[in-house]
C-alpha positions in Angstrom: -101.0 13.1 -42.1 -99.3 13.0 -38.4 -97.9 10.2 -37.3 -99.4 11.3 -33.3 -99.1 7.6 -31.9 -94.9 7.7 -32.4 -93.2 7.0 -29.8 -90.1 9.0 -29.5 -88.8 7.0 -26.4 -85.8 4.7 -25.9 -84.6 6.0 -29.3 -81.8 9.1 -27.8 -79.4 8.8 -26.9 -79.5 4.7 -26.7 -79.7 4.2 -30.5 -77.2 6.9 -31.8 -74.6 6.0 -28.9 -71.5 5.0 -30.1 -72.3 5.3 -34.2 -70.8 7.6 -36.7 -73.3 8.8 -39.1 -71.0 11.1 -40.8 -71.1 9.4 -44.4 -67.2 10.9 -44.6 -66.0 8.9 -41.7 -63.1 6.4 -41.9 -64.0 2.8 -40.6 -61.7 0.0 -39.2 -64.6 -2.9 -39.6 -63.4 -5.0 -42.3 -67.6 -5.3 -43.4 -67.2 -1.6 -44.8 -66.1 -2.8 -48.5 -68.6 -5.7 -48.4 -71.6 -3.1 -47.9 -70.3 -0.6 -50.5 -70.3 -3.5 -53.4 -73.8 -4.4 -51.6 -74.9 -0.9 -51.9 -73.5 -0.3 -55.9 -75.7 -3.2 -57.1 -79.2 -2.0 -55.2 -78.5 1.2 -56.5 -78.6 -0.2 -60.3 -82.0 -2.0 -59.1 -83.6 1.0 -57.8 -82.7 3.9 -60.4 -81.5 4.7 -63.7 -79.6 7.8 -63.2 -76.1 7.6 -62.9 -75.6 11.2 -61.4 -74.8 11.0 -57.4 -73.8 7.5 -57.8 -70.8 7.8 -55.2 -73.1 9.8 -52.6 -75.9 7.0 -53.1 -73.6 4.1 -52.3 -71.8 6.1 -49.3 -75.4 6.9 -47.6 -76.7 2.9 -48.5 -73.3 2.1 -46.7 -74.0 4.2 -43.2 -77.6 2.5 -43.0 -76.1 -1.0 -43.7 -73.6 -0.4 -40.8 -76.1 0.6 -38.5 -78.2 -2.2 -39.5 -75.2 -4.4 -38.2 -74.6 -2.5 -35.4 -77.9 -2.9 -34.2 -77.8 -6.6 -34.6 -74.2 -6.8 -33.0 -75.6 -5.2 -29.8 -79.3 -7.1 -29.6 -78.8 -7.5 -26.1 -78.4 -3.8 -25.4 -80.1 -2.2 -27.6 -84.2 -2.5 -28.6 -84.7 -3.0 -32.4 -88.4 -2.1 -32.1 -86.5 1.9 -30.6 -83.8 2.0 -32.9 -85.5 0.3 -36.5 -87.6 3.7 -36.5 -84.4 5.5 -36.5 -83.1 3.6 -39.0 -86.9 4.2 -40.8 -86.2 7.8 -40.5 -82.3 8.0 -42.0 -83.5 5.6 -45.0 -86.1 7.8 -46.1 -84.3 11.2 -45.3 -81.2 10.4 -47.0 -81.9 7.5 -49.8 -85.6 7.9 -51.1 -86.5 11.6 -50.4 -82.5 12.6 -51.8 -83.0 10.5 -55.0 -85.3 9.7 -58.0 -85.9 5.9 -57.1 -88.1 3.0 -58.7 -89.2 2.0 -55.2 -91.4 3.6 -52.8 -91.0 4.0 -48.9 -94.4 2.6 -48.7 -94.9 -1.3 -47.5 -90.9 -1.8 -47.1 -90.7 -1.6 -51.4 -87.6 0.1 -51.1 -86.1 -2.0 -47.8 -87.2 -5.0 -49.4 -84.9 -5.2 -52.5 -82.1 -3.8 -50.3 -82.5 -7.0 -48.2 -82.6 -8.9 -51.5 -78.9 -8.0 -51.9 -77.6 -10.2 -48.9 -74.8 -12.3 -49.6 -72.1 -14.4 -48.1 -70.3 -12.0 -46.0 -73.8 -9.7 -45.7 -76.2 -12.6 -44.1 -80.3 -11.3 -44.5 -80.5 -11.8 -40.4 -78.0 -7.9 -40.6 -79.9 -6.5 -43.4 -83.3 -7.8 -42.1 -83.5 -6.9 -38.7 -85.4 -3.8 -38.9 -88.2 -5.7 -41.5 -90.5 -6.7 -39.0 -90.6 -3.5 -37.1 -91.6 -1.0 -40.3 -93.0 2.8 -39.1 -94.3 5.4 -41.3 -92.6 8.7 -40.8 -94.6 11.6 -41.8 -93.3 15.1 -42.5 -93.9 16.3 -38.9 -92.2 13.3 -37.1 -89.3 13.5 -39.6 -88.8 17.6 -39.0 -88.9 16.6 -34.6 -86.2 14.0 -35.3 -84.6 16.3 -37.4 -83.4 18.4 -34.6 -83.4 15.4 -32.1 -80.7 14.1 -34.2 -78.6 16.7 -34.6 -78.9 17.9 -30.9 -78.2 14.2 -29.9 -75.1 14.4 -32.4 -73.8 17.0 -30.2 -74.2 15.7 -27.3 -71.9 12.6 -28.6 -69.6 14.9 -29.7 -68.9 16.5 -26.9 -68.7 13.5 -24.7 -66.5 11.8 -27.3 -64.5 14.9 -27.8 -64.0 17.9 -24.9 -62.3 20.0 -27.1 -65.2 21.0 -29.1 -67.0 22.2 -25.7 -66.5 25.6 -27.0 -68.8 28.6 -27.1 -68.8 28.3 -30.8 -70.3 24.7 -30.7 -72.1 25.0 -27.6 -74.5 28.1 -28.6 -76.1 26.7 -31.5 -76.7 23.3 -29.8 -78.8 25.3 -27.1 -80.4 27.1 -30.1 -81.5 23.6 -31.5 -83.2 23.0 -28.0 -84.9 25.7 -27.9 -86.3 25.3 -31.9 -87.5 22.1 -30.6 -89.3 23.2 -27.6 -90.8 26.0 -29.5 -91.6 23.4 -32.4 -92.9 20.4 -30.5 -95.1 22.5 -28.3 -98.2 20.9 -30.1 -96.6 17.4 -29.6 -95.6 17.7 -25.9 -97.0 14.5 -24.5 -94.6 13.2 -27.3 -91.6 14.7 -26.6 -91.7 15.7 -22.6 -89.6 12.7 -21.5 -87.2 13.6 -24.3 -86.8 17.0 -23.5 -86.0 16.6 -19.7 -83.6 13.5 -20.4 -81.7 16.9 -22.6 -82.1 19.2 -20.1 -80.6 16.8 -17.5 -77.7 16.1 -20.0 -77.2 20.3 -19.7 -77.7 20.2 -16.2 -74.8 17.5 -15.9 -72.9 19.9 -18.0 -73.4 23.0 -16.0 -71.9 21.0 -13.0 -68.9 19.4 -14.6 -67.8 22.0 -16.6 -67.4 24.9 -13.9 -64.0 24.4 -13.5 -62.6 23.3 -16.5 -60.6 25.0 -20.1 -62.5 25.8 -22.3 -65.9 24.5 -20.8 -66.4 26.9 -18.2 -66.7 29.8 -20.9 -69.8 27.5 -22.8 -71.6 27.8 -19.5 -72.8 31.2 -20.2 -75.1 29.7 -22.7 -76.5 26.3 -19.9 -76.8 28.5 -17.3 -79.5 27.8 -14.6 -81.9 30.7 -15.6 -81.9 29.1 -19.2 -82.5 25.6 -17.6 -85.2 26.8 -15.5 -87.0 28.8 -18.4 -86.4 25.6 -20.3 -88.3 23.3 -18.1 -90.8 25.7 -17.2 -91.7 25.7 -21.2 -92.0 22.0 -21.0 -94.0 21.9 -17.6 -96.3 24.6 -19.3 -96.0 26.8 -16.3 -93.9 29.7 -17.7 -96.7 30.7 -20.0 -99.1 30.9 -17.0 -96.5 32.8 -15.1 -95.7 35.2 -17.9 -99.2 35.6 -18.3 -100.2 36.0 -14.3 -97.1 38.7 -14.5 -98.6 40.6 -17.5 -102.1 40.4 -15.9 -100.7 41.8 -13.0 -98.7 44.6 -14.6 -102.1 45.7 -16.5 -104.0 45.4 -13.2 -101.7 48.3 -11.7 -101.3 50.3 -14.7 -105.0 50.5 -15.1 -105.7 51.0 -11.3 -103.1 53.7 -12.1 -104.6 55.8 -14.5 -107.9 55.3 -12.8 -106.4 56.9 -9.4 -104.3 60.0 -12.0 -107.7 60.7 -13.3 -109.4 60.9 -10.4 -106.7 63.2 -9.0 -107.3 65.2 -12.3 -110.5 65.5 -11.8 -110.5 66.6 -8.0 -107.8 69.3 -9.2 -109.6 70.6 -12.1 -112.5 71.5 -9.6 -110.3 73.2 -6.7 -108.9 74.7 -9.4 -112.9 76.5 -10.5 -113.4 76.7 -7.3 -110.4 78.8 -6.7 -110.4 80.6 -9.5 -114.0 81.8 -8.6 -113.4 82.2 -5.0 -110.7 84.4 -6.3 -112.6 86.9 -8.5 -115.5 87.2 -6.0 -113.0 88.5 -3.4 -111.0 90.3 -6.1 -114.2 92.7 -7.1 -115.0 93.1 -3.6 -111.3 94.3 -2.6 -111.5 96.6 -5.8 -115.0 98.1 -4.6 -113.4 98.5 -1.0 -110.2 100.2 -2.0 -113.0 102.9 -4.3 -114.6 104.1 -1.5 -111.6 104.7 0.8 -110.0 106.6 -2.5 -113.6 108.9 -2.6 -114.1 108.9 1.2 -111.1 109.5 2.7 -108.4 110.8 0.2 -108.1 114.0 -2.0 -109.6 112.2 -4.5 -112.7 113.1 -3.0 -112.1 117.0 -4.2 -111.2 115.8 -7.4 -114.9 114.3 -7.6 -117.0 116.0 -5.7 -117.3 119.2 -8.4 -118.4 116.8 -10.7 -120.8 114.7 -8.8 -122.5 117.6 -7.8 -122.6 118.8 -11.1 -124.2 115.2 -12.7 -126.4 115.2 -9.1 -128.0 118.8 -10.4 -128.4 117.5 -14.2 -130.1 114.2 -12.7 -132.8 116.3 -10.6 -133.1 118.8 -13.8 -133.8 116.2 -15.7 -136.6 114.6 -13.0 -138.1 118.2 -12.9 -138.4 118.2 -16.6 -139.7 114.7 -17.0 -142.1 115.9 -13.8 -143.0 118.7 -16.5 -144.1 116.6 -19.4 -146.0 113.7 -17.4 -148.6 116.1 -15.8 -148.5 117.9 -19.3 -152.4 117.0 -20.1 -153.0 119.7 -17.2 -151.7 122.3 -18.5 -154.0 125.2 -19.7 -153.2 127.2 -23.0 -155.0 130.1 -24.3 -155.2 130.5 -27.9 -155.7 133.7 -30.1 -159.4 133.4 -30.1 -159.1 134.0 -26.1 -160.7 130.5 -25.4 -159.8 128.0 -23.4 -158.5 124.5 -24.0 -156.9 121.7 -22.5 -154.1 120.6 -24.4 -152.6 117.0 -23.3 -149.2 116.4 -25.4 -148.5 113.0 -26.3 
């Protein structure tokens, strides 16, 4: 179940400033041997297996730290913010990494680590964090996943400018943009977060212009990212996108409707023509026969034989005359009488 009422406030960069979470890191503060014996005993309390017992104590050792360094800077920095940090780190990398006897529910877990205070480990360092417990659920854990690592570097390269390269600068704008694209369900949540980053890339964009090798990492903060960035988070490069898309339809479809009228209108002058153009074809073709006959020597090449079809026409009339007014014919037979004989 979503955890929708955490607050992600107050807790970057304010509670990961100045702390090295790298479990590899060498320490100067003389408490750093006093939490690895306090870490080897809670280990034999909460688990039975002995495999990953050097990685156990070395991750039980980071939290312990930051546990301190919480309580050594109370007046700067807000346990309620930075406790569900420390929430987050002790389930990610104790109770989700190994097989425990404890659970993360009700403190179990925190409870017998707190149990292990000693002289040189007082229970006010261990316990700051105990009366300000927060459930992380899967969803808050995978937002704080990428929070943390984009916050780690940002640290770096403020503690470190020459690791402002293009090879460390390209995947940490990647990260931002996984988050944006990730968190877009929790934006309430995470708006204030976001635009305290993109101000952080903003800062960058101005102080880096001019500087070896910063200036090259630019190519990936530049203001057209930032922009499209913000707009995401504003929720007003979706509308735009959109309003630009409904747009390009609009023409493309006012488009085709203006080609097919023009299609249409052709294909009918195009008829038209067409019959225009055999009307007035035949009517040439008639024309040019009758000057040929009337007025050329193809006339004496005809006339023989129209005169000759014009007398098998009226023979042909005569005869058909002959045989219509047949039935008043009178024929006299052998006997010498007379009848009327009508042929049909």
């Amino acid at each position: 179940m979503e955890n929708n009422d955490f607050d992600f406030t107050g807790i970057f960069p304010n509670c990961t400033d100045n702390f090295l979470w790298d479990i590899y890191q060498n320490r100067s503060r003389s408490t750093q041997q006093e939490f690895t014996k306090l870490c080897s005993t809670f280990k034999n309390d909460v688990t039975n297996s002995d495999s990953k017992i050097h990685n156990f104590v070395q991750y039980c050792q980071v939290l312990g730290l930051y546990l301190e360094h919480i309580y050594n800077k109370g007046l700067t920095l807000k346990p309620n913010s930075c406790c569900k940090l420390f929430y987050y780190k002790l389930k990610k990398d104790i109770i989700d990494k190994f097989a425990l006897k404890c659970t993360y529910a009700n403190n179990d877990c925190y409870n017998k680590m707190i149990q292990k205070a000693g002289v040189n480990i007082s229970s006010k360092i261990l316990g700051i964090c105990k009366d300000h417990f927060v459930d992380i659920d899967n969803n808050t854990s995978a937002l704080l996943d990428y929070l943390f690592e984009i916050y780690k570097d940002i640290n770096l390269f403020s503690t470190e400018p020459l690791q402002r390269t293009t090879n460390n600068v390209s995947p940490f704008t990647k990260k931002i943009d996984k988050l944006e694209e990730y968190s877009r369900k929790n934006k309430i949540r995470l708006n204030a977060v976001l635009e305290n980053i993109i101000q952080i890339c903003v800062k960058y964009n101005n102080d880096w212009k001019y500087r070896e090798p910063e200036k090259h990492s630019l190519y990936y903060i530049s203001d057209k990212w930032i922009n499209k960035l913000r707009m995401k988070i504003n929720g007003t490069y979706a509308e735009i996108t959109g309003n630009e898309k409904g747009h390009t339809e609009n023409f493309q479809t006012k488009a085709l409707e203006a080609e097919t009228l023009m299609s249409t209108g052709t294909y009918g002058e195009t008829s038209t023509g067409i019959s225009v153009g055999m009307i007035f074809i035949s009517f040439s073709i008639l024309i040019i026969m009758f000057i040929l006959y009337k007025y050329t020597t193809y006339f004496s090449f005809l006339k023989p034989r129209v005169r000759r079809l014009r007398i098998r026409l009226n023979k042909n009339n005569r005869n058909n005359m002959d045989f219509i007014y047949s039935f008043d014919f009178k024929n006299k037979n052998s006997l010498d009488g007379k009848y009327e004989i009508s042929y049909s």
